[in-house]
N, C-alpha and C positions, 0 to 999 in steps of 0.2 A: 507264355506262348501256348500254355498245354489247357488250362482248364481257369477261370474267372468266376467265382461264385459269389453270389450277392442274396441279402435275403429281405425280401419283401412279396406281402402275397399279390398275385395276380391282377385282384380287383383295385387293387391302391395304384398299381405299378403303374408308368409312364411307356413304359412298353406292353404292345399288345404279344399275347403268345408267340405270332410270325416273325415280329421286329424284334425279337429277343437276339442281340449277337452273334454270329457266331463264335464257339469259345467259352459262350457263358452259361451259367446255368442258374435260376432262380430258387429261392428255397423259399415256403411263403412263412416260413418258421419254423426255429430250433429248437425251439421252447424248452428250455434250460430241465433236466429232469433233476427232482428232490427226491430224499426218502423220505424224509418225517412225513406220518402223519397229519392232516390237518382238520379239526372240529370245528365248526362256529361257536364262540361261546355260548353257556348259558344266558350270560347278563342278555345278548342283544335276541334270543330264542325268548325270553321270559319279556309278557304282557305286549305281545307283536299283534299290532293289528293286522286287517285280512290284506289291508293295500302298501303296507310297508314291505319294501325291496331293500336286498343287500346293497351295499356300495361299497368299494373298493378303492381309498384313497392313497396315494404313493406319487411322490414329487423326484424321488432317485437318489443317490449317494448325497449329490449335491443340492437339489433342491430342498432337502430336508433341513440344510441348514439355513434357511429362510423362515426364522420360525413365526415373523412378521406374517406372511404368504402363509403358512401353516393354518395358522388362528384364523386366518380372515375366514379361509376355507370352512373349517372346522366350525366356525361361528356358523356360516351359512348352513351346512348339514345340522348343527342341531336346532332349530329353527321348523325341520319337514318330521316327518312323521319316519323316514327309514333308519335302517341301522348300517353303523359301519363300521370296518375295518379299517383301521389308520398305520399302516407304516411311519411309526415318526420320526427315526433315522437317528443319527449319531445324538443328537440334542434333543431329543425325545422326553430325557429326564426333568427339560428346562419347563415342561409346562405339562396343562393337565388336560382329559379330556371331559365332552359333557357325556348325560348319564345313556344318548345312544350310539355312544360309539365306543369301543374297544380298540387297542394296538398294545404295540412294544416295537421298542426300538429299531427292530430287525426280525421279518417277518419269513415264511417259505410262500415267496409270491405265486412260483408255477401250482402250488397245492392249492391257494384261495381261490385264485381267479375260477377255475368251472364253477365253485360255489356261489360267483355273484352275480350280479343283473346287471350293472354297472360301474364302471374306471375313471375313477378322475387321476389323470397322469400330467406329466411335465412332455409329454410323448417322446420320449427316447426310444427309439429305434426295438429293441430288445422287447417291452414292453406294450408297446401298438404294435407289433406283430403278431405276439401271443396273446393277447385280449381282443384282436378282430378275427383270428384261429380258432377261437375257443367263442366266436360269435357274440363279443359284447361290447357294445355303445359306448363311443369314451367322449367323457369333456378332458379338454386339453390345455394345460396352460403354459404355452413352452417358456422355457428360459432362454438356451443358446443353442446353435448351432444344428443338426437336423431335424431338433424340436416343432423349429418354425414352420418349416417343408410340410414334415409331417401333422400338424396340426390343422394346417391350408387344407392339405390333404384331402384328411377324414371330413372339413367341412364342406369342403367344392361336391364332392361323392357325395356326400349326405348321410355318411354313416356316425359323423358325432359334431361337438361343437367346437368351435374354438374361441374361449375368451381372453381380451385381453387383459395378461397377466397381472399386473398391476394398478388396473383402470375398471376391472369390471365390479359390478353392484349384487347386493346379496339376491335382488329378486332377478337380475340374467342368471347369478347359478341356481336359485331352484324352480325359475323357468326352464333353463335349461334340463335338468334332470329332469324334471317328468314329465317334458318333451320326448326324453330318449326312451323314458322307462317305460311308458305306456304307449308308442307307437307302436300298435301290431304288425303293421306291412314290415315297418324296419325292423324290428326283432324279426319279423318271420324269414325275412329275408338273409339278416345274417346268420340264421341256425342254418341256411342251405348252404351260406357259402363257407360255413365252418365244417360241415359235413364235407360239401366238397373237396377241403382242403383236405382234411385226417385220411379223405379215402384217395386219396390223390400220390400222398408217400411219397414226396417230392425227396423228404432228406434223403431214403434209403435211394432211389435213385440216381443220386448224383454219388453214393456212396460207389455204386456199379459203375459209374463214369470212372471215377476216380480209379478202380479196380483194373476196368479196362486199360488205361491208358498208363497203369503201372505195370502191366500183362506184354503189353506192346514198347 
């Protein structure tokens, strides 16, 4: 009765700023804060050429154990010319990567993401908030539940793709990547609404909500 908080950013949202509830309040991201450190490695810094883009691959607790899905993925990135970072999640040990991409098991996702150009996710919720925050293009492969939502999403907008999970072909995913990687309007455009958002401070605000309303 006192206060409803939901977090998804503005430009995705189903509500425009005016139709927002009353009661509720929007947060367009939490983005989970790490301490650790994080570098890119050597291996994928070493003989990069001038058009290869970082990528960011992560499927989530659970998608990672699809290690089916995994490979297919993975086959297709090494195939382009970029380097990547591979979250490979609990079964990570079960197989191996090729020579442009790096992971381990269990990654500091909030540290890599500003490091990359682009997100291939399972789109959980957590994940496509913080990677369109930090203004970057995701392909999306949902598995269950508000993956679907949000992978329709980001494609209807136009800020990334959506394929289907277990039907798509190697040349839709690296059409699709350098579709996302090299459109200038759409990078330009989400480095404003990432700007936007950091300078917007929506969490500390609803922290003063919350402040207020335990004041009263």
């Amino acid at each position: 009765p006192y206060l409803n908080i939901y977090q998804y950013p503005e430009e995705l949202d189903y509500y425009t700023e005016e139709q927002v509830p009353p009661k509720f309040a929007r947060v367009d991201a939490f983005i989970r804060e790490e301490v650790q450190e994080f570098k890119i490695p050597e291996k994928l810094l070493e003989n990069r050429l001038p058009e290869s883009r970082f990528i960011y691959l992560s499927l989530g607790s659970m998608g990672g154990y699809d290690i089916d899905l995994m490979k297919r993925i993975i086959d297709g990135l090494s195939k382009t010319c970029h380097k990547v970072i591979v979250s490979k999640g609990q079964r990570g040990d079960e197989y191996d990567l090729p020579d442009n991409c790096w992971g381990a098991n269990f990654l500091p996702q909030p540290n890599i993401l500003p490091l990359m150009d682009l997100v291939i996710t399972h789109g959980g919720n957590n994940t496509v908030t913080e990677s369109f925050s930090l203004g970057k293009p995701m392909i999306v492969v949902p598995l269950f539940a508000d993956q679907y939502d949000n992978a329709q999403r980001l494609q209807e907008l136009g800020y990334g793709v959506r394929l289907e999970t277990y039907a798509f072909t190697e040349q839709e995913l690296i059409s699709a990547i350098d579709r996302l990687l090299f459109d200038e309007d759409l990078n330009r455009n989400l480095q404003k609404i990432s700007s936007k958002i950091q300078n917007a401070n929506r969490k500390q605000k609803v922290c003063e909500i919350i402040e207020n309303i335990v004041k009263k």
